[in-house]
N, C-alpha and C positions, 0 to 999 in steps of 0.2 A: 673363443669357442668353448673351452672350458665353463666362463660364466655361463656362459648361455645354455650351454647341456646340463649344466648344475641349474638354471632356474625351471628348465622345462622338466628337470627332476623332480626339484622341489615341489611345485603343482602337482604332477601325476600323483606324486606321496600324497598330498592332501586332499586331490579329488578321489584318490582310491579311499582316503581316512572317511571322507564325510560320506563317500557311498555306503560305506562300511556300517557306518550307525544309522543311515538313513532309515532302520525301519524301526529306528529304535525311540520308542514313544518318548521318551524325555527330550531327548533333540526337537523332534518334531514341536514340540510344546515351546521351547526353547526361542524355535525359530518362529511362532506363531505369533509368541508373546511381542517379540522383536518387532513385528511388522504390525502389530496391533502399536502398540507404542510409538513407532514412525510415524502416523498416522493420525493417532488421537492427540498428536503433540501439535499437528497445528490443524486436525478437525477432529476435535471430539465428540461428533456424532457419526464420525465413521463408522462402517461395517465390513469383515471380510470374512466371505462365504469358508467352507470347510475344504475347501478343496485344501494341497499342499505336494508339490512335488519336488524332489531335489535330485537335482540331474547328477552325471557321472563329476561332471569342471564346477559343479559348485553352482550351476543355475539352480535361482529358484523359479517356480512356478504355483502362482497361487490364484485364487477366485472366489466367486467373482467379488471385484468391491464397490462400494457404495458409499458415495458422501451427498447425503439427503438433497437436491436443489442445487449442488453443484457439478457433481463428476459419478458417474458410474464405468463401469468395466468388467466386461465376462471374463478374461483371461492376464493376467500378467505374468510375464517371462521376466525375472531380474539376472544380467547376469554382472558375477560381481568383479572388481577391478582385482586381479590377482594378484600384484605387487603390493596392495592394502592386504590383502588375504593373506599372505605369506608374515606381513608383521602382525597379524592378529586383527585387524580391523576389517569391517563389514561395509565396504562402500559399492556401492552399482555403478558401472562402465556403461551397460545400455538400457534400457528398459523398451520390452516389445509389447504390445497390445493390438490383440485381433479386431474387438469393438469397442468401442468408446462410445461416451454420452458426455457431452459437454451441454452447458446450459450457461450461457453469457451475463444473463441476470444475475447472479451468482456472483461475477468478476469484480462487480461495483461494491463488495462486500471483501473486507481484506481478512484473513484467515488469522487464527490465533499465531502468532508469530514464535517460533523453536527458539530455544533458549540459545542464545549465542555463543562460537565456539570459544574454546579458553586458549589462548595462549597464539602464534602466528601461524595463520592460516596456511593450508598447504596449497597447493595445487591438484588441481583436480579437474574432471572431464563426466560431463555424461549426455547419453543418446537416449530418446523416450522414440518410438516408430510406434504409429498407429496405423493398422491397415486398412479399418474402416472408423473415420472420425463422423459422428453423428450431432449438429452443432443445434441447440434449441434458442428461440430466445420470445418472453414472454409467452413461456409455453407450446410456442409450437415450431414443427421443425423449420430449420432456415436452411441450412446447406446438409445436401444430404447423395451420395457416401464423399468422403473427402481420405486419400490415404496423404498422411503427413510424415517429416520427422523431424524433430529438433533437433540440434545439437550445441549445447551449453560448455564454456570451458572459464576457468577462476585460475589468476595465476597467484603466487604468493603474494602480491601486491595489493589486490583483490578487484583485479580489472577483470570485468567480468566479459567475453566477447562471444557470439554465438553467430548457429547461422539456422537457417531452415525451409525447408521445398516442400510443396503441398501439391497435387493432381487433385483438380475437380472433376465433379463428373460428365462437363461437355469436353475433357479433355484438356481444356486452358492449365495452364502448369503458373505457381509463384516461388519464388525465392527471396529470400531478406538475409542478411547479415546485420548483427548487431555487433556495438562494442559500447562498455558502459565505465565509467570510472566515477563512484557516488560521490556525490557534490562538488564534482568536478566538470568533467565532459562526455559527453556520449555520442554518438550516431547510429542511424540508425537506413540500408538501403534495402529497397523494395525493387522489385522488378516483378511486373504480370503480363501472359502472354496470353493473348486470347483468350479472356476470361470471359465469358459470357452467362445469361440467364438459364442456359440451361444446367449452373454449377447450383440454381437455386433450389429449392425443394417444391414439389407441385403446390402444397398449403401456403405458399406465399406468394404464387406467380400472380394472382390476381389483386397482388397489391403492389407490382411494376407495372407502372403503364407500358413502358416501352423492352420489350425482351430482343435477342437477337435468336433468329433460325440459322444464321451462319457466321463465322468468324466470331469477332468479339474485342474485347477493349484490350491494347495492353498498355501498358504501364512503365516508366522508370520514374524513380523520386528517391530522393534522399534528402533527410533531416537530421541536421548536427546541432552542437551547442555545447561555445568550447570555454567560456566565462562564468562557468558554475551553475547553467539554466534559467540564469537571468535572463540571455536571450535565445532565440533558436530561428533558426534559419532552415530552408528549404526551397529544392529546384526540382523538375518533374518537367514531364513528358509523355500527355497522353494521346494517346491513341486508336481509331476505329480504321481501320485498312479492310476495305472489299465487304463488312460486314451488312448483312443483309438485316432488318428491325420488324419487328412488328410489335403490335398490341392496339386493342381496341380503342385506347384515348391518342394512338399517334396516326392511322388510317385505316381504309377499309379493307386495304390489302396492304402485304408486306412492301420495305421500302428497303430500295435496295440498289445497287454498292454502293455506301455510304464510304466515302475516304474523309476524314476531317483530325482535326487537334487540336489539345491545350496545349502550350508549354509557357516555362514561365519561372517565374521565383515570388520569395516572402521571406519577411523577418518579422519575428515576434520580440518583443518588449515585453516583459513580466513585470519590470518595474515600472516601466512608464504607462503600461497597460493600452499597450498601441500596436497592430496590426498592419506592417504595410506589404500591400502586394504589386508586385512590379520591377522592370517589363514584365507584361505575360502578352501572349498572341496568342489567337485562334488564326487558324486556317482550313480551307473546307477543297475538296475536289484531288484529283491526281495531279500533282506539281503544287498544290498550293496556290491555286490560283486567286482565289479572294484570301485577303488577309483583314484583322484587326486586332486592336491592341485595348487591354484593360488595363486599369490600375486604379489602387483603390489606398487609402488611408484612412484608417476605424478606430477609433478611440474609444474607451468605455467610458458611460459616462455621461455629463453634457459636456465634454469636449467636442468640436466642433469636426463631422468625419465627412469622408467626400470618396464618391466608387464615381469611373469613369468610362464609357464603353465606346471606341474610337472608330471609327473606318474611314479610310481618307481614299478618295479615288478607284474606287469597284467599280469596274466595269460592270453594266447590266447582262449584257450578253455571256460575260464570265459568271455572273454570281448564276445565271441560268443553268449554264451549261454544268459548273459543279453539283448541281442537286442530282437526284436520280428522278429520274419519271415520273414517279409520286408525287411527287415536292414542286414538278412545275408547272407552270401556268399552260390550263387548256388552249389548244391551238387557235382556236377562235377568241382568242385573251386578243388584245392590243399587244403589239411587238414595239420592240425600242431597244435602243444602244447607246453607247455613249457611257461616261464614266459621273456615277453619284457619290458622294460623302455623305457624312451626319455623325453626330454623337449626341449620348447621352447621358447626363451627368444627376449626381445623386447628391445631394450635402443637408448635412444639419446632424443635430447631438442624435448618436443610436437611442439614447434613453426616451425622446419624444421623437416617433415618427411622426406626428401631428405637424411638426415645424419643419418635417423635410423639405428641401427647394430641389425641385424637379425641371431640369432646363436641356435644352436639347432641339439638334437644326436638320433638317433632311434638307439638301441641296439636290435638286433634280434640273437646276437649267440645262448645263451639259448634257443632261439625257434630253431634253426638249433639243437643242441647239442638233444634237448629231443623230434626229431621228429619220431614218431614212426607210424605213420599213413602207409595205401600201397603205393607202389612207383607208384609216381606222373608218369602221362602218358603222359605229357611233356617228358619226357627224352625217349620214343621210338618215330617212328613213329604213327601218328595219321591223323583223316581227318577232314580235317576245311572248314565248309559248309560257302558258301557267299550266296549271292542273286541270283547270274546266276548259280551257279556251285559246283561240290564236287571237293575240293583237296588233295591231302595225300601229307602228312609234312612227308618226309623220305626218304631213298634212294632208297625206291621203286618208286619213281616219277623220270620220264627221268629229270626234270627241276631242282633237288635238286641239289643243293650245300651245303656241309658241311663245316663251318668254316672254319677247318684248310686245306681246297682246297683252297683258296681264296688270292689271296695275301694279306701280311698284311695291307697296305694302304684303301684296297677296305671298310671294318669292320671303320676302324680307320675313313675313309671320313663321313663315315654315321653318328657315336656316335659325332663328332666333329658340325654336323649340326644338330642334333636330340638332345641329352644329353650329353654334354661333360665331365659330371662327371661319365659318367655311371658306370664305374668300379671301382668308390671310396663312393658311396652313397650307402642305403640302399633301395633304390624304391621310394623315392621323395629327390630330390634337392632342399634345402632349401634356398641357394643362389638365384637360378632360383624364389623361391616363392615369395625371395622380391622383387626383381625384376621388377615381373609378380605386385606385391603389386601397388611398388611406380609409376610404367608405370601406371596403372589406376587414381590412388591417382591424378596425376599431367595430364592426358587426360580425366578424368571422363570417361571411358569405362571400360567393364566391363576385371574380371579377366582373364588372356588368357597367353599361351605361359609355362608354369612351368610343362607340362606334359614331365616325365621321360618315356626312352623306356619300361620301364618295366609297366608300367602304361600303355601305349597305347600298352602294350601284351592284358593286363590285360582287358581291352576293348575289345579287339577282337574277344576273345576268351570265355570270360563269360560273359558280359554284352551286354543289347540291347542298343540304342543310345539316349533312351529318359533322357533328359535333367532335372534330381531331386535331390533332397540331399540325397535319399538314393539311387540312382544307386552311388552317391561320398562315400557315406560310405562303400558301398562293395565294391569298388572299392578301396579304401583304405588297406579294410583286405585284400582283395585276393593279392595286391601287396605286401603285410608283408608276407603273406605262399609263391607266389613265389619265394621270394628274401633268404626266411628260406628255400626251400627245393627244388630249379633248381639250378645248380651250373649258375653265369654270361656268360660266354660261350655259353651254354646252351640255356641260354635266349636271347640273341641276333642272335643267329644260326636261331633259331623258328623264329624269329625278321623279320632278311632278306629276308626267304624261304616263309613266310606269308603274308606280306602287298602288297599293292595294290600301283602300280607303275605308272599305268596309266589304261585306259579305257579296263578293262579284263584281266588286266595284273596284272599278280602274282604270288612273288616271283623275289627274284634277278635274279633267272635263267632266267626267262622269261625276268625279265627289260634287258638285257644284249642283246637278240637278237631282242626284240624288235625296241631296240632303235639302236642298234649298230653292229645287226649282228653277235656277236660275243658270243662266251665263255663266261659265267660270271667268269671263271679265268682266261682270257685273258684283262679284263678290264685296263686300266693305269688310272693314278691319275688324269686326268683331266673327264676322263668318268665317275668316280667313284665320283668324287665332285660335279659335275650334277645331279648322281642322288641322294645324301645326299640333294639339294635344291631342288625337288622335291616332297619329301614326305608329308610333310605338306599340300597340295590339290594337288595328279596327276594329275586326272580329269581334275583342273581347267589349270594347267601349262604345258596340253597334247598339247597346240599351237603352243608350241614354237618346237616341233616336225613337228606338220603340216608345219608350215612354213619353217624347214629345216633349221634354224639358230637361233641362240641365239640374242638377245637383246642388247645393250651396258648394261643398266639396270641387266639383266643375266649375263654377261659377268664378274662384278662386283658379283654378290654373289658367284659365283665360285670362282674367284680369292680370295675371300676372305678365304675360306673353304682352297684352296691351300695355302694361308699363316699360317693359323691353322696347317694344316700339319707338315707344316715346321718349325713351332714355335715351335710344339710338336718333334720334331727329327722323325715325319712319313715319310719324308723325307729328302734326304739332298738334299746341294746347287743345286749338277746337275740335279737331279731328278724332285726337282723345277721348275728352267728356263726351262726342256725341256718341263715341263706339262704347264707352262704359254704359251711358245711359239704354241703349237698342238692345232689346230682349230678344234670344236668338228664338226665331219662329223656323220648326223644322217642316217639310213639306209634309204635309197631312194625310194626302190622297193613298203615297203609299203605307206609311206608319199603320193608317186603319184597316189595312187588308192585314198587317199581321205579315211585311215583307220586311225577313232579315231579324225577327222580332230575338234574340236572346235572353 
């Protein structure tokens, strides 16, 4: 008791001593000089404003300060460690700050570094609280108000351990502990609770595609590394619980309760310069009901890396049932059940994606074998509304042609310039995806070209055209129910007697006399391989109509499509050169009225 009434003496002596000269100009210079020099010592382009105030215990309070492109601050409160105070030295316990200005840019730039102390380090503590942190980066605001506070502690050892909690401004809360021991071992835990887009600042929301109106992500992970940072390791746990999504590239409305996760692990090699991550799993829905597993090994370099993305046994009806409403397939979609697989696998050196091997199996029999839903209305006749007009898909339309009317060449032209795997894939071409992959990878545009026919069914007929991640999600299911429950046939019949051939023109029947006058079972193979390069924009390729002749440019993707032919045995020799040699003659009667002209 004594000690402790004799320290709480000591103090008051020294806070009454320093109030005491407080107004006394030299001090105040004194202490000015101090904090200009703290400062200039690892930025010397610092500035701090005139303010200066010295409390009754020996706070100071100063402002505002200024380090150009890194750190600003209107007010700082130092108060200082009073057992340093009492032996003569000038150390800070906490530091408070009302506004801050951080700028991240800045952080990649390491500060002139304080001369090092002399002799064994003490022990020491200190607390920085900001009540409004203002974070910049590449100039413009990213998170904005953020209150935080650090807290930093150094033992005589020089293990340095810390912790610190930040409130964003949707309310989401984070926490970390650190503990560091230099060139030794460190770790490092995070924890985030409902963090969400709304902790972002408006000047950047429109560079998330996907924000949250309610809830948000949280978070556990931790990173250690106990072998001197040669290696490091890390395990996490994330999380989206009941969170509601939105944004213009994910749908046209908000999407919502989303329940899903990562969790998972990783280890780093700095020496061997090797990434491996694994087990991790996703899981999506309340309970978890679909699950899959990733795992990845990345080498820098041309060492040879490989990413794997797994799902063994999903129920269809589960992977349904976890999406929210958004995300699932319109009612009038094709229904199906039963449990599907697939993975997808990545390998070759990171340094050349050119030699990536992209390989990968969608298994749908079990969804064909257990589909017990009504019989899909694809297999009769139906009517498919466009924009101008109603059609009916069946023999009740004078324009219908059914498959096996058609000669076989006509079918075979089309799949050969549309999907040439069509009848050996399950509704996406995985080849075509990498494809469609490395074509962007090496032009920077965006993905394009990987759509299977059954896919652009799948578009036509249930989806609108607006451009989200979740028209690609349903767009994805409904092509697994049709490929489980229209026989291929089937689906390419609907195929030909559906799409749009040119300006109102629709269906093969139509393309046939449209263009040619003729029967679309009187086509030959070079008629036939014209219109397979057309389907990709009629609209745009209805010119080459108007003008009553093909291109040399045209000329060549036909001929191309006829060497496909023939490579395939859709043709022989003679069949060939007589289709190479036949000039296509386009119907005249309407090209000269100026019908369709573009």
């Amino acid at each position: 008791m004594r000690r402790a009434g004799a320290a709480v003496a000591a103090v008051l002596v020294v806070a009454l001593g320093v109030r005491a000269v407080t107004a006394s100009g030299a001090v105040r210079d004194r202490v000015r000089r101090r904090l200009w020099e703290e400062l200039t010592a690892r930025f010397p382009d610092a500035t701090v404003g005139d303010r200066l105030e010295i409390g009754w215990l020996g706070e100071v309070t100063f402002g505002p300060v200024d380090v150009p492109g890194r750190l600003s601050a209107d007010e700082v409160r130092v108060r200082p460690r009073y057992r340093a105070l009492l032996a003569g030295r000038a150390e800070p316990e906490a530091v408070s700050v009302h506004e801050a200005h951080l700028f991240l840019d800045a952080l990649q730039q390491r500060p002139k570094a304080a001369a090092p102390a002399q002799g064994t380090p003490r022990a020491t503590s200190v607390t920085v609280e900001v009540e409004r942190l203002f974070v910049y980066r590449q100039g413009q605001l990213l998170l904005a108000p953020v209150a935080a506070r650090v807290t930093l502690r150094r033992d005589a050892t020089g293990m340095v351990a810390g912790s610190a909690w930040a409130t964003f401004a949707d309310g989401g809360t984070a926490r970390a502990w650190l503990e560091y021991e230099k060139g030794r071992r460190g770790w490092l835990s995070l924890e985030l609770r409902r963090v969400g887009t709304g902790a972002v600042a408006q000047e950047q929301l429109a560079r998330v595609p996907v924000g949250t109106l309610r809830g948000g992500l949280s978070l556990d992970a931790k990173v250690a590394s106990e072998d001197g940072f040669s290696t490091v390791t890390a395990e996490w746990a994330l999380r989206a619980e009941d969170a509601v999504l939105a944004g213009q590239k994910l749908a046209v409305r908000p999407v919502g309760p989303v329940n899903a996760g990562f969790q998972g692990k990783a280890r780093l090699d700095l020496r061997e310069k090797r990434l491996e991550v694994g087990p991790s799993g996703f899981w999506l829905g309340n309970g978890g009901l679909v699950h899959a597993s990733l795992t990845a090994d990345l080498r820098q370099g041309d060492a040879p890396s490989k990413v794997e993305l797994r799902a063994g046994q999903v129920s269809y009806r589960d992977l349904v049932q976890a999406l929210p409403d958004e995300l699932r397939p319109a009612d009038d979609a094709p229904q199906c059940g039963g449990p599907l697989s697939g993975f997808v696998a990545v390998q070759g050196p990171l340094a050349r994606p050119a030699e990536w091997e992209v390989t990968g199996k969608l298994d749908v029999s079990q969804v064909r074998l257990a589909y017990q839903a009504p019989r899909p209305y694809l297999l009769d006749g139906f009517e498919y509304k466009t924009a101008d007009r109603t059609n009916w898909i069946g023999p009740e339309s004078p324009t219908y042609v059914p498959i096996r009317e058609l000669p076989a060449y006509v079918p075979r032209a089309i799949t050969i310039s549309e999907d040439a795997s069509f009848f050996a894939h399950r509704g996406f071409d995985l080849d075509e995806i990498r494809n469609s992959i490395m074509r962007s990878l090496r032009t920077g545009t965006r993905l394009r070209g990987a759509s299977t026919i059954t896919q652009q069914l799948t578009k036509n007929l249930f989806l609108s055209r607006e451009r989200t991640y979740a028209r690609k999600i349903r767009e994805a299911l409904i092509t697994v129910a049709l490929e489980a429950t229209v026989p291929k046939e089937r689906l390419l019949e609907v195929y030909l007697n559906l799409i749009e051939w040119g300006p109102d023109v629709y269906g093969i029947g139509e393309a046939a006399q449209h263009y040619f006058g003729v029967d679309a079972r009187q086509l030959t193979p070079k008629q036939a391989a014209f219109l397979g390069t057309i389907i990709p924009n009629p609209v745009k390729y209805h010119f080459l109509f108007a003008q009553g002749a093909l291109t040399p440019v045209w000329e060549r993707h036909v001929a191309d499509v006829l060497g496909a032919m023939r490579e395939n045995e859709y043709l022989d020799d003679a069949a060939y050169e007589a289709a190479m040699a036949e000039p296509i003659a386009f119907r005249r009667e309407e090209a000269a009225s100026g019908d369709g002209a573009r």
